[in-house]
LUMTOR-421967 format. One line per field, with one value per residue (C-alpha): residue in three letters; z, y, x. Coordinates in Angstrom, 1 decimal, always signed. Each point is the difference from the previous one (the first is absolute). Layout:
residues N
residu = ala; ...
up = Z; ...
north = Y; ...
east = X; ...
//
This chain:
residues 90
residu = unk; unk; unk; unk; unk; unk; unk; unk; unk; unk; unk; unk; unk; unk; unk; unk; unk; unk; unk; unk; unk; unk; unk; unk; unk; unk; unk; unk; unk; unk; unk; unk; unk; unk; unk; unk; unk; unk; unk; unk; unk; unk; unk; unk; unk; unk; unk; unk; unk; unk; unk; unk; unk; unk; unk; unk; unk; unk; unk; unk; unk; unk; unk; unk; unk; unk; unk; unk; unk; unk; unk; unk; unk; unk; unk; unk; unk; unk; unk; unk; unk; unk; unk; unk; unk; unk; unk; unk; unk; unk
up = +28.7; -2.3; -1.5; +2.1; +2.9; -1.1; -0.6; +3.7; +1.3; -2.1; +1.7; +2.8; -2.1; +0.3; -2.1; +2.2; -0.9; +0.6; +1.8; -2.0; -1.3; -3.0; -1.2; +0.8; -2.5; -2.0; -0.9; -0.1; -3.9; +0.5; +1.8; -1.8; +2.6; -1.7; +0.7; +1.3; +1.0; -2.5; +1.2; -2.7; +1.5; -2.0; +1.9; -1.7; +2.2; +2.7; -1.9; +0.0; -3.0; +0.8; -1.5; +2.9; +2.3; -1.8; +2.5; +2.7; -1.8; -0.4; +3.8; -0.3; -2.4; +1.9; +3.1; -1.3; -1.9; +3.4; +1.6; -3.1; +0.5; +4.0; -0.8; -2.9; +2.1; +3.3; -3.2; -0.4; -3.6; -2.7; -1.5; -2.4; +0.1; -4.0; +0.0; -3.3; +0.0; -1.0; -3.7; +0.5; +0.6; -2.5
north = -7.1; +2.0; +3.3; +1.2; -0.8; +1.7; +3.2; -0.3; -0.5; +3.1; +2.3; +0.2; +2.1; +3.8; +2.5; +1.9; +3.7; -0.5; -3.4; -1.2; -3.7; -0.5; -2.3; +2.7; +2.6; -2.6; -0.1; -3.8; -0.5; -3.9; -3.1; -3.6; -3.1; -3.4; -0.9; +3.3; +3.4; +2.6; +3.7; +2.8; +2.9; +3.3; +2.7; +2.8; +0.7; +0.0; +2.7; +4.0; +2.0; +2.4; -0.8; +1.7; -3.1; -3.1; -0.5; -0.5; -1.7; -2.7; +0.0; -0.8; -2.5; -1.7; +0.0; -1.5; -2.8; -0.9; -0.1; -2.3; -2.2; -0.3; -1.1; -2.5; -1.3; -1.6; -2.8; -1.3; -0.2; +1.5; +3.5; +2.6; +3.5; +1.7; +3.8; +0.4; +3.6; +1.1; -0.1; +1.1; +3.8; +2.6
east = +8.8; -1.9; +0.0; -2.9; +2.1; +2.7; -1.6; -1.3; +3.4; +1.1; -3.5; +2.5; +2.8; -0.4; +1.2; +2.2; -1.0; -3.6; -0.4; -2.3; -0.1; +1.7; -3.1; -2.5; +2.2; -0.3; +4.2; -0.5; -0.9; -0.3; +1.4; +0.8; +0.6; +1.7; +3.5; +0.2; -1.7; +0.3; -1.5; -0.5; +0.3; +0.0; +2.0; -0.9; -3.0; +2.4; +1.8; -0.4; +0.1; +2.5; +2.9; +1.9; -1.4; +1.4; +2.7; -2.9; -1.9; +2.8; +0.1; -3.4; -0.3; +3.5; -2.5; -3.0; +2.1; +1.2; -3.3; -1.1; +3.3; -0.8; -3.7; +1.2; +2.3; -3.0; -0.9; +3.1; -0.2; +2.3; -1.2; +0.3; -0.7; -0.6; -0.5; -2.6; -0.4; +3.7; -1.0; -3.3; +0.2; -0.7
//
């Protein structure tokens, strides 16, 4: 399994507000393949600015993780999913 594998696999996760492929919004930051599948994805694209719509954004987030985690899952290899963009914003 390779990475460009991987990031196939993951073309088939939507982001659930606009149904858009979370590859094509381009959440997925990077993806390592050894021992196991690491997938950097940076959330805060996935996030609104209004401070008022954090709580839906979690929602959001909690859904596309899941989507990620069913995908991972089909290669029956161990995997990690890092968020990058926490410490990012300004």
């Amino acid at each position: 399994m390779r990475a460009k594998d991987i990031l196939n696999l993951l073309k088939d996760v939507k982001e659930p507000t606009t149904g858009e492929s979370i590859i094509d919004l381009g959440l997925v930051e990077g993806v390592v393949v050894k021992d196991e599948i690491v997938v950097y994805v940076n959330f805060l694209k996935a996030m609104p600015g209004c401070k008022a719509c954090v709580p839906l954004a979690y929602l959001i987030v909690g859904a596309i993780v899941r989507e990620i985690e069913r995908a991972l899952e089909k290669t029956g290899m161990k995997y990690r999913i890092v968020e990058v963009g926490t410490f990012r914003r300004k």
